[in-house]
N, C-alpha and C positions, 0 to 999 in steps of 0.2 A: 359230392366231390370235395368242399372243403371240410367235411368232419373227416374224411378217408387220407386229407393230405395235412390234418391236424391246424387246421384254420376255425377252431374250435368256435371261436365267436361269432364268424361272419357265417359259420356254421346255423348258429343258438340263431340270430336273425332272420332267418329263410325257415327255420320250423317253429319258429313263432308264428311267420308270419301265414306259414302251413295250417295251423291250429288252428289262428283266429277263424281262415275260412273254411274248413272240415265243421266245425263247432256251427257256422252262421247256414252252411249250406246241407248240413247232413246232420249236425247235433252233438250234443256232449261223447255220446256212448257209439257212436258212428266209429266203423273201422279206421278211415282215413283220420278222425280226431284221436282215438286209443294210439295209434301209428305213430302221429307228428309229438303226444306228450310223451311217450317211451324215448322217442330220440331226445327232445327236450331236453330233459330228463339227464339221458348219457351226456352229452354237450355239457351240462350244467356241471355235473357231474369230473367232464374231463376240464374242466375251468375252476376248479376247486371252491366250489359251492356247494357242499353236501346236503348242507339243512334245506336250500331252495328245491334241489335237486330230490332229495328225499319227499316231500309236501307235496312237489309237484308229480311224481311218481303212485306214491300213495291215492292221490286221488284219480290218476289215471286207474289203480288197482281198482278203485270203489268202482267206477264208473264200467268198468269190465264187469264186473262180480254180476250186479243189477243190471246185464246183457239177459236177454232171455237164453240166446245162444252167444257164451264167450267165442270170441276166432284165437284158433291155438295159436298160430303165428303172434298176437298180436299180446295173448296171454304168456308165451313162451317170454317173448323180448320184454316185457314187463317185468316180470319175476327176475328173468338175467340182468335186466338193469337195476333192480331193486337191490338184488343179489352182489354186484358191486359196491354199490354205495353204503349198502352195512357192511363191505370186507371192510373199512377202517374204525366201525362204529358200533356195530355188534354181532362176531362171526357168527353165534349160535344161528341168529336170523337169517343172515345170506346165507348160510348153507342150506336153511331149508329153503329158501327162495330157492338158489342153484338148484337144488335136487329137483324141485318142482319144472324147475325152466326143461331141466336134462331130460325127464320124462316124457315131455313132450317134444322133446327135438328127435330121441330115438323114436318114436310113435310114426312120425314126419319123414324121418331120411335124411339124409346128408341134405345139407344148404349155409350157406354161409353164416346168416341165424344162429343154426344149431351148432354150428362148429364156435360159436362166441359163448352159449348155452356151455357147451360141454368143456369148451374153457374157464370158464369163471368159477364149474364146479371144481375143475383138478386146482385153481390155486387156493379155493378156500377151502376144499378136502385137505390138502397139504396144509394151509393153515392152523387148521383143528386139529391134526395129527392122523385122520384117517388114509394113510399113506396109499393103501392098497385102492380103495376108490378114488382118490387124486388119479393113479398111472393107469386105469383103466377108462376113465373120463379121458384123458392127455391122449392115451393111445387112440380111442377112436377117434378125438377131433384130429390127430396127426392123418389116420386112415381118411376120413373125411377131405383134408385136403387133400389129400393126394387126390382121391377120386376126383373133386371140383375144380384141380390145376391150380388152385390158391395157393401157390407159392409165397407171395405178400405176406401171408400172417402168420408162416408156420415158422422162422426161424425164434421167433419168441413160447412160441406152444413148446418146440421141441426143447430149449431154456429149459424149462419149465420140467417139463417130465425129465429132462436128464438130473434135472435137482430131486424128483423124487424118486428116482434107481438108484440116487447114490443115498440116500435115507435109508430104503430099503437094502442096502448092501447090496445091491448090484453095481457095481462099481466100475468093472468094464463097460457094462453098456452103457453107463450115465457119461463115462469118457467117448464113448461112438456118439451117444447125440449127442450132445455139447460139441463134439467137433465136427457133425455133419452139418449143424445148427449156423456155427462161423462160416464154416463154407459158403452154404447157400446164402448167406446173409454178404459175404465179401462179393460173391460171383453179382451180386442183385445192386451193389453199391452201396446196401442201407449202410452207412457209416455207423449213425447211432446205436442200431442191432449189432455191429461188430466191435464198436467198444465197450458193452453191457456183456458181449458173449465172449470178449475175452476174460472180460474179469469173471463171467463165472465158472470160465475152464481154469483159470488161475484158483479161482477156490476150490476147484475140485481136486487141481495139484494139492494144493495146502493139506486139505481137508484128511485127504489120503497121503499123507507122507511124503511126496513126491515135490520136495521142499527144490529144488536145480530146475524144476521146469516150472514150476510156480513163480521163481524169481526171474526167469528168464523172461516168461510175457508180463510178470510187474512191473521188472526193469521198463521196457519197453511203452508200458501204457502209464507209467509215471509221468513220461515226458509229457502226452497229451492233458493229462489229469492239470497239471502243472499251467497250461498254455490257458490266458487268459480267455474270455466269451464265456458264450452259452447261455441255454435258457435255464430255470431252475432245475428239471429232469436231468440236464446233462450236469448240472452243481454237483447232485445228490450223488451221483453213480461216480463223480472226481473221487468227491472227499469216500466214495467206498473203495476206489481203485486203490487210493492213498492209505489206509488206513489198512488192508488187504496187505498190500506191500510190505508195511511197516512190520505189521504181527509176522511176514513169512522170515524176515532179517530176522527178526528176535528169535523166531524159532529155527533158523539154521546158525544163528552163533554171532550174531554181530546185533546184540543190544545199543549200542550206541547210537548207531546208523537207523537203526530201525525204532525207537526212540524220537528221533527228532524228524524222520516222517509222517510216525503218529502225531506227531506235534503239528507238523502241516497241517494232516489231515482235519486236526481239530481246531485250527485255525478258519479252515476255510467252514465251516459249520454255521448256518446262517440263524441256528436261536443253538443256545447253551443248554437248553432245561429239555432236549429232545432226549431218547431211546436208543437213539444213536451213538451222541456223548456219551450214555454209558456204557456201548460197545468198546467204543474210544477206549475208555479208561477203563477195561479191564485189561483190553493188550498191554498199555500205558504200563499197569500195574508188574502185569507182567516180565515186560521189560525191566522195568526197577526193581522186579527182585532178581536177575538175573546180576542186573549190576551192585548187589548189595545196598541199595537205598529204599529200608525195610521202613524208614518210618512215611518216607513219600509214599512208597507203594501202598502201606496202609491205610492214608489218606484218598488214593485213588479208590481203593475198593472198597468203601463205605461209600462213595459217592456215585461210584458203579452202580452197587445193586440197590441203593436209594431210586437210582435214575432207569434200572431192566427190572423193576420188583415185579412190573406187572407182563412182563415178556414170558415168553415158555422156550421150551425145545434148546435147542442150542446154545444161546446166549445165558441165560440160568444156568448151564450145565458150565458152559465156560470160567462164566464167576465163578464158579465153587471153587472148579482146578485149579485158579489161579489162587485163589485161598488156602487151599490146602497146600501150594507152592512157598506158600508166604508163612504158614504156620511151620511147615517143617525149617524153613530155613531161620527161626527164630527160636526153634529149638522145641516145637510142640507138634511135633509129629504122631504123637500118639493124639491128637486133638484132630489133625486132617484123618489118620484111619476112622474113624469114631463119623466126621463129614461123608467119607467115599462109603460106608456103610449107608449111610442113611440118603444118599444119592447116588447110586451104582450105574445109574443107566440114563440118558436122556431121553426126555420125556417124547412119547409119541413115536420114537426111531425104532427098529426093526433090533432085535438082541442077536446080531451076524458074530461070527466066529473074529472078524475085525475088530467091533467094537470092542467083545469081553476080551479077546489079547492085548490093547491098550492098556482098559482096566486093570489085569493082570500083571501088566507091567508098572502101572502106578503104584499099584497096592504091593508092590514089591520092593519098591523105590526107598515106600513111605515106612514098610517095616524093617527094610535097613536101617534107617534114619533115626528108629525109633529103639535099636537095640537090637530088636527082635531077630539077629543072624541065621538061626536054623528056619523060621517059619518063611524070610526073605528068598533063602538059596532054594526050598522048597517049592515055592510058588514060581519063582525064576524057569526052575528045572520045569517044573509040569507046564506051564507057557511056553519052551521055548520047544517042548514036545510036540505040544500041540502046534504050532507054527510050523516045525519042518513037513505038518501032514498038510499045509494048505497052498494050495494051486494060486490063491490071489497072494503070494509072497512079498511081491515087491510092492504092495500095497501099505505092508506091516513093517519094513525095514526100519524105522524108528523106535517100535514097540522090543524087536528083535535085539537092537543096540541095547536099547534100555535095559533088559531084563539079562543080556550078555554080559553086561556092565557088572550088573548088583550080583548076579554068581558068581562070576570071578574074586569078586571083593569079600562076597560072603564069607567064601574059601580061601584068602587070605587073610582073615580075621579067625578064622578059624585053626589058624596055623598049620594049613596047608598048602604052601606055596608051589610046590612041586604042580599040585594041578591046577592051580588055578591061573599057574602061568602059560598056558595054552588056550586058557579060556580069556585071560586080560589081553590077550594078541588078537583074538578073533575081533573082540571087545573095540579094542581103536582101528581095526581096518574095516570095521562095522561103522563106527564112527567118523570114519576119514570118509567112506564113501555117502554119508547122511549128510554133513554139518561142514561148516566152515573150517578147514584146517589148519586156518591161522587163530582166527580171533574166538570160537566158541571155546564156552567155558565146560561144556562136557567132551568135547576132545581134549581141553587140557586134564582134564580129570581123568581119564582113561590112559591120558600119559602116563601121569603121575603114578596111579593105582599099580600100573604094567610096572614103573621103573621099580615100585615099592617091591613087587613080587620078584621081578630079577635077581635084586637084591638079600631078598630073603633066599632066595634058592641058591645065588650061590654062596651062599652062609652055608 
């Protein structure tokens, strides 16, 4: 009862005290002693003591091995809990732990066990990049509650796989869990599962273009981010709320604002030298090239990817973009093409017709910027082809502006103004319905672009 109500310590003292007598009355290798170090173990584990936690694990593992008959139950929970405590410390090992625990929970049947077995595998599958084994682990321990009525633990499972349908470009259904996920978690009261699962429907806005409903629940959980207390777990998930928020301003058109929220956010940061600080300071960076402060932002982004060097997936991929934002705008564009060549794709995610239209739109951006006029409006054109054939549309509307943008321009560079003034109109009511219609600086440039072409045409 107190590890299930997170009284983690007064938890650790009752399977202590479990141990000592499984150990005095049954033995080292006895079920009941294997049982009380597994928990141990977790408890230790959820008290941020890895290394005690790990030692003590471990030799629960040995002591199972030299069973003449191991008990699967007590071999599964071992492996699962081992399986955790190397997710921060070495995934290649907890995944094979995880796999080992999952093996033996599908062997077994649904149990609340095996639904934590088959959990541990989908975050450290996701972690590793095995995406497809992550949403197949998620999926059955979702199935599994349902069958066991475990409502309790599944609005974080379904979290969880809704984060890895939207890796795998399934992107509606990662928006269906994630919002089933809030639901059951609001109807249940968990407050904490409801502000963890708003920010990561807020990321899922971001993530997918959908920049107005993104900022609509930041706005919102800003406030609480903001509101003094809590324990460290609810810190960590403020300064992500904050920091979430910030990148989604900068990326619909209000740098400034969005700027000195990241600044919150990394105010509130409780060590400087984290992984996180360099999440910080790549939006940071980004922001400051948006506002023209090319030599701060440079200073950011060395201290970024000093600080994500050893990150993967996302965060990697983010620094690049924002580097290749920062070269072009210093007049080295042809130096960011030469980057997005040699990083086309994030690591470990699914190559969906969403991501490469991004891409397509970036690399279209950067070959305006760099001269290149014929191969930009070409790349523009065949992107926005492919786009009108995709059913997930409004997922790409960013991509869509984007690449509306750079052909229209292309084609008044090319002194063709006649058509490309039909295409610059599309261009800002593309723009007006993405980005902030006051203060972003790509609605003003699509102004600009359009008044340019008017005026050549009516010349």
């Amino acid at each position: 009862m107190y590890a299930s109500t997170g009284l983690h310590e007064r938890a650790l003292v009752l399977y202590r005290r479990a141990l000592e007598r499984a150990m005095r009355f049954h033995g080292q290798k006895s079920e009941a002693a294997l049982r009380a170090a597994a928990n141990i173990g977790q408890q230790l584990d959820e008290l941020g003591q890895p290394e005690e936690a790990l030692a003590t694990l471990l030799n629960a593992d040995a002591a199972a091995r030299s069973r003449a008959a191991d008990n699967d139950t007590n071999r599964m929970n071992i492996d699962a809990n081992l399986a955790h405590v190397y997710f921060g410390i070495d995934v290649a090992k907890g995944l094979e732990r995880a796999r080992s625990a999952a093996v033996i929970a599908r062997a077994q049947g649904p149990s609340m066990d095996g639904i934590g077995a088959l959990s541990i595998l989908g975050d450290l599958a996701k972690t590793s990049g095995h995406l497809e084994e992550a949403r197949k682990a998620l999926s059955d321990a979702v199935a599994w509650i349902d069958q066991q009525s475990a409502v309790g633990v599944l609005p974080n499972i379904l979290a969880s796989l809704g984060d890895v349908q939207d890796r795998l470009g399934q992107v509606e259904a990662a928006g269906a869990t994630i919002g089933r996920a809030l639901a059951l978690a609001e109807k249940l009261g968990d407050l904490p599962s409801v502000h963890h699962l708003r920010f990561t429907l807020a990321r899922h806005r971001f993530n997918n273009g959908l920049l107005r409903e993104a900022l609509e629940i930041g706005r919102s959980e800003s406030d609480w981010a903001r509101a003094p207390g809590g324990d460290q777990q609810s810190s960590d998930l403020r300064v992500l709320v904050l920091a979430n928020f910030g990148r989604t301003l900068v990326a619909y058109g209000d740098p400034p604002r969005g700027l000195k929220v990241l600044d919150e956010a990394r105010a509130m940061l409780s060590q400087e030298t984290t992984n996180r600080l360099g999440q910080i300071l790549i939006e940071r960076a980004n922001a400051l090239v948006s506002l023209g402060r090319l030599t701060e932002a440079d200073a950011d982004l060395k201290r970024a990817i000093e600080a994500t060097s050893k990150s993967g997936g996302r965060v990697v991929a983010a620094a690049h973009e924002v580097r290749r934002r920062y070269l072009a705008a210093t007049g080295r564009a042809d130096e960011a093409l030469k980057d997005l060549s040699h990083h086309p794709l994030v690591p470990g995610e699914a190559t969906t017709t969403i991501v490469l239209l991004r891409r397509e739109a970036e690399n279209a951006t950067l070959l305006l910027a760099a001269g290149d006029v014929n191969a930009a409006r070409t790349t523009a054109a065949s992107g926005l082809a492919t786009l009108e054939r995709l059913p997930q549309r409004r997922f790409v509307r960013d991509a869509e502006a984007r690449m509306t943008a750079v052909l229209g321009e292309a084609l008044l560079r090319e002194g063709r103004a006649t058509e490309a003034l039909p295409v610059l109109q599309k261009s800002l009511a593309l723009h007006l319905e993405q980005y902030d219609p006051i203060h972003s600086p790509a609605v003003a440039n699509a102004r600009l672009t359009l008044a340019k072409a008017q005026r050549r045409a009516a010349h």
